[in-house]
PLY file of the C-alpha trace (Angstrom):
ply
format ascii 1.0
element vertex 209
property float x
property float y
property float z
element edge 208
property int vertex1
property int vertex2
end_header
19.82 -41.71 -24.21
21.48 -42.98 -21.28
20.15 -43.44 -17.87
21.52 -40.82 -16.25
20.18 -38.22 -19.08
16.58 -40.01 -18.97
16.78 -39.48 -14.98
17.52 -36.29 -15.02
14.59 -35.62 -18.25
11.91 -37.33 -15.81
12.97 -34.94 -13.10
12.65 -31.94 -15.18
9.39 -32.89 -16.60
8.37 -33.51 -13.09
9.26 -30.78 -11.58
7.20 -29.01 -14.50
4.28 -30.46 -13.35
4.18 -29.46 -10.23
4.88 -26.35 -10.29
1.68 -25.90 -12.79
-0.21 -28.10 -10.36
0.65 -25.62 -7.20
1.37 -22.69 -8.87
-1.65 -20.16 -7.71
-3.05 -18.23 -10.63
-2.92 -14.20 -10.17
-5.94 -12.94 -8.33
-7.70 -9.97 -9.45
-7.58 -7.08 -7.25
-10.71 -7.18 -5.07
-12.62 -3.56 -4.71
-13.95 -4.11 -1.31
-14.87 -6.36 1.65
-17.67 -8.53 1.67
-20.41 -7.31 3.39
-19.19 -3.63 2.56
-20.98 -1.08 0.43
-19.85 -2.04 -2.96
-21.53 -4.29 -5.95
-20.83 -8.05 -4.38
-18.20 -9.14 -6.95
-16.58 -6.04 -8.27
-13.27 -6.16 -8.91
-10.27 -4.56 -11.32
-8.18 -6.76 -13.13
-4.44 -6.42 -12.06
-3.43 -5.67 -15.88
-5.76 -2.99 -16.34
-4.47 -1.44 -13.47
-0.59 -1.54 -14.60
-1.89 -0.32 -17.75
-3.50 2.59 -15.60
0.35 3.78 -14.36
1.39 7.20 -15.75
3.73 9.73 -14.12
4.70 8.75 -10.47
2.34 5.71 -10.49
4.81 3.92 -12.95
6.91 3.49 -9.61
3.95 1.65 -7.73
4.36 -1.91 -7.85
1.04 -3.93 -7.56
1.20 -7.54 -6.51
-0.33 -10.52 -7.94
-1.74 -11.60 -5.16
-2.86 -9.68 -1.89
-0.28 -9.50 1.21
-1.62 -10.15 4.74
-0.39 -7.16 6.97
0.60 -7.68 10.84
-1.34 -7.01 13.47
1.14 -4.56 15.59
0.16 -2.07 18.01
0.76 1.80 16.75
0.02 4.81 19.01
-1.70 8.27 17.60
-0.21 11.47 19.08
-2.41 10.85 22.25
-1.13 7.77 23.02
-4.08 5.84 22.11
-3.50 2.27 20.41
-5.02 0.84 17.57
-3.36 -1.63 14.58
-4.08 -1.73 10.99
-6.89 -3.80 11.12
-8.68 -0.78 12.45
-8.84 0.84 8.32
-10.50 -2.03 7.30
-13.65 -1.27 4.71
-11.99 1.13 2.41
-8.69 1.54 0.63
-5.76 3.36 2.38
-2.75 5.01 1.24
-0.57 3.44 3.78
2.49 6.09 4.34
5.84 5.76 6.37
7.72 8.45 6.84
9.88 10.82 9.47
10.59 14.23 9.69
13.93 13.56 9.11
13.59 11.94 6.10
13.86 15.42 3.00
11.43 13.26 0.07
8.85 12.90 2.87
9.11 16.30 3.46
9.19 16.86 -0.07
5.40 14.73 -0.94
3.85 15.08 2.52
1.49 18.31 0.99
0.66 16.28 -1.57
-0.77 13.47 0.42
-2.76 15.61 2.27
-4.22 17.21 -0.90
-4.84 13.74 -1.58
-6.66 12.99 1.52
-8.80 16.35 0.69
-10.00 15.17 -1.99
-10.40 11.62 -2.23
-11.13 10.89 1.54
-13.78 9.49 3.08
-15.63 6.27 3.10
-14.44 4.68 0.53
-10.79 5.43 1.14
-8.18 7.02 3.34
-4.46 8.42 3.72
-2.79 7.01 7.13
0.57 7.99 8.22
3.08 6.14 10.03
6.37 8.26 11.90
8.66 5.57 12.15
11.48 5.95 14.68
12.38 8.48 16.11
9.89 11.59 15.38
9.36 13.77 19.17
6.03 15.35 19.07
7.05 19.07 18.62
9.17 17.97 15.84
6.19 16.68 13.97
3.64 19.75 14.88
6.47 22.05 13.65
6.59 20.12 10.23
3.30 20.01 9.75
2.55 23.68 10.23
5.74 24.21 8.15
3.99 23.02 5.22
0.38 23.65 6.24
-1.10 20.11 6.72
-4.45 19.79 7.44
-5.90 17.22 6.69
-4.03 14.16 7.58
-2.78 13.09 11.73
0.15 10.44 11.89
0.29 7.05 13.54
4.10 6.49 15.69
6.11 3.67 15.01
8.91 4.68 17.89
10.85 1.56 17.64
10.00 0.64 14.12
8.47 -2.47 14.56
5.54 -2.24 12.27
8.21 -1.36 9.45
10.37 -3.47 9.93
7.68 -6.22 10.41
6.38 -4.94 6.96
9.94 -4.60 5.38
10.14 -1.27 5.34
14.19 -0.44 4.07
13.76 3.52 3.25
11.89 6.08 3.56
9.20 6.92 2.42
7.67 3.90 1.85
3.94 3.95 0.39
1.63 0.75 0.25
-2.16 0.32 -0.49
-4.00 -1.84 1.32
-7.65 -3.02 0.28
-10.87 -3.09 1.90
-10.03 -6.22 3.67
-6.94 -4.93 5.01
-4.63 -6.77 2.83
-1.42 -5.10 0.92
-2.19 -4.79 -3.10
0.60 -2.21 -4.24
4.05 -0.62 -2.48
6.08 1.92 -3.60
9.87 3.15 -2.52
10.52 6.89 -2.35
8.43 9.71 -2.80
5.71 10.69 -5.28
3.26 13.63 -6.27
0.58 11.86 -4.83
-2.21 14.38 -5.90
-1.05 14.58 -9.67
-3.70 13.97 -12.46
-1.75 10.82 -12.79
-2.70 9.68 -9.63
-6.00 11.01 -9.10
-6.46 8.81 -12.30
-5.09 5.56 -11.11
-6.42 5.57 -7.36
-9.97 6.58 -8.39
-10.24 4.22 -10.66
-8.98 1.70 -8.06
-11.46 2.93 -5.34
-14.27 3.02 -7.63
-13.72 -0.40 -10.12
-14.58 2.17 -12.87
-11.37 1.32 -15.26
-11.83 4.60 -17.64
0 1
1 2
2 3
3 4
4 5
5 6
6 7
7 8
8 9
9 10
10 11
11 12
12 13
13 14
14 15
15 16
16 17
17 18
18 19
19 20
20 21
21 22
22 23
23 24
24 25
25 26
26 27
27 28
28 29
29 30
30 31
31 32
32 33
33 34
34 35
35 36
36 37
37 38
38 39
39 40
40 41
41 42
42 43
43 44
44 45
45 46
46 47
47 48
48 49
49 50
50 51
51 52
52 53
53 54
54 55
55 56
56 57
57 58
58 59
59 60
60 61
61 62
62 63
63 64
64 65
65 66
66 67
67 68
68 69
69 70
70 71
71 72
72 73
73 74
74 75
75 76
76 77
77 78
78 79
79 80
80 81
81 82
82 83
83 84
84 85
85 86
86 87
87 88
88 89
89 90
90 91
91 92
92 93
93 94
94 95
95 96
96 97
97 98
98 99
99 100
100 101
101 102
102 103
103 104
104 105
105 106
106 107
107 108
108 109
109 110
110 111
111 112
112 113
113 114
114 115
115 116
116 117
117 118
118 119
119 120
120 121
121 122
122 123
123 124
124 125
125 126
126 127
127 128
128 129
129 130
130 131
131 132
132 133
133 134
134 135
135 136
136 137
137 138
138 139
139 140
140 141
141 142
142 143
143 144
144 145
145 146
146 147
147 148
148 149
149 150
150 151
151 152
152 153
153 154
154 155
155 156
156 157
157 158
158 159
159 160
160 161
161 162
162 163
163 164
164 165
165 166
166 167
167 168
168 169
169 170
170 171
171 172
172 173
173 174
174 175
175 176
176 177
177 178
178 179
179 180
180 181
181 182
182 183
183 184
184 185
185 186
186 187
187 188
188 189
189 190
190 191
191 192
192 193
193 194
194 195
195 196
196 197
197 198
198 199
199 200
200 201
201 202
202 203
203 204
204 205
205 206
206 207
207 208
């Protein structure tokens, strides 16, 4: 072999090794944050959970490893400010969306059929209007299609999505009990389907049935 072949073998096999050297392994998908109420330890392997996508959830993709989220300012309808740190402890159904936007129209009832029934403690559906959204436009909507459950955060310059790479709408992610993103989804879903009632209690609870 001649030395510019055996140069460019060693570089290869070098380049192998570290890669396997700094390569992180996947991390399971923790089930809450330490000190929270939850068995210290539980967790749900990331392959059982793509194994636990039927129906809608086939479109969720969950990451290998968790996603820090930023720390942006959003308002409520009152004006009040808070960031997504403030969800930490439980599991939310992070949801961007704008009245404007006809498939979050479309799956908005369902996410607050969602938040009926799996809310509370342990987990919890936040919206995000992102753009432009004026408050009578959104109190219309919402007693359009009878939702009463579930109060939106405003995103009026779209900072937080763009910040979180937010290209269309809707735009769905899940973050975990320590705040971190674990799954994102483009476009809209039936988010109260036996399908997903399935997947996200299994998530919430570390019960893989």
């Amino acid at each position: 072999m001649t030395l510019p072949r055996l140069l460019i073998a060693g570089v290869l096999v070098l380049a192998g090794v570290l890669y396997f050297i700094f390569t992180p392994a996947d991390k399971p998908v923790e089930r809450a944050a330490s000190g929270a109420d939850s068995t210290p330890g539980q967790s749900i392997d990331r392959d059982e959970l793509l194994a636990l996508r039927t129906g809608d959830m086939r479109k969720l993709a969950i990451h290998t490893t968790p996603k820090s989220v930023p720390t942006l300012t959003i308002t409520d309808s009152d004006g009040a400010e808070t960031n997504l740190q403030a969800f930490k402890g439980r599991y939310v159904l992070l949801n961007f969306w704008a009245t404007w936007c006809a498939p979050c129209r479309k799956e908005m009832p369902s996410l607050d059929a969602l938040q009926a029934e799996l809310g509370g403690d342990d987990f919890q559906v936040v919206l995000i209007a992102t753009g432009r959204n004026p408050a009578p436009a959104i109190a219309s909507f919402f007693d359009e299609v009878n939702i009463t459950n579930l109060k939106t955060y405003l995103d009026p310059q779209q900072a937080l999505s763009a910040e979180m790479a937010v290209f269309g709408l809707p735009a769905t992610m899940i973050l975990d009990p320590q705040g971190n993103e674990i799954a994102r989804m483009r476009g809209d879903a039936d988010w109260h389907s036996k399908d997903a009632i399935v997947f996200l209690s299994a998530m919430i609870s570390g019960d893989i049935p």
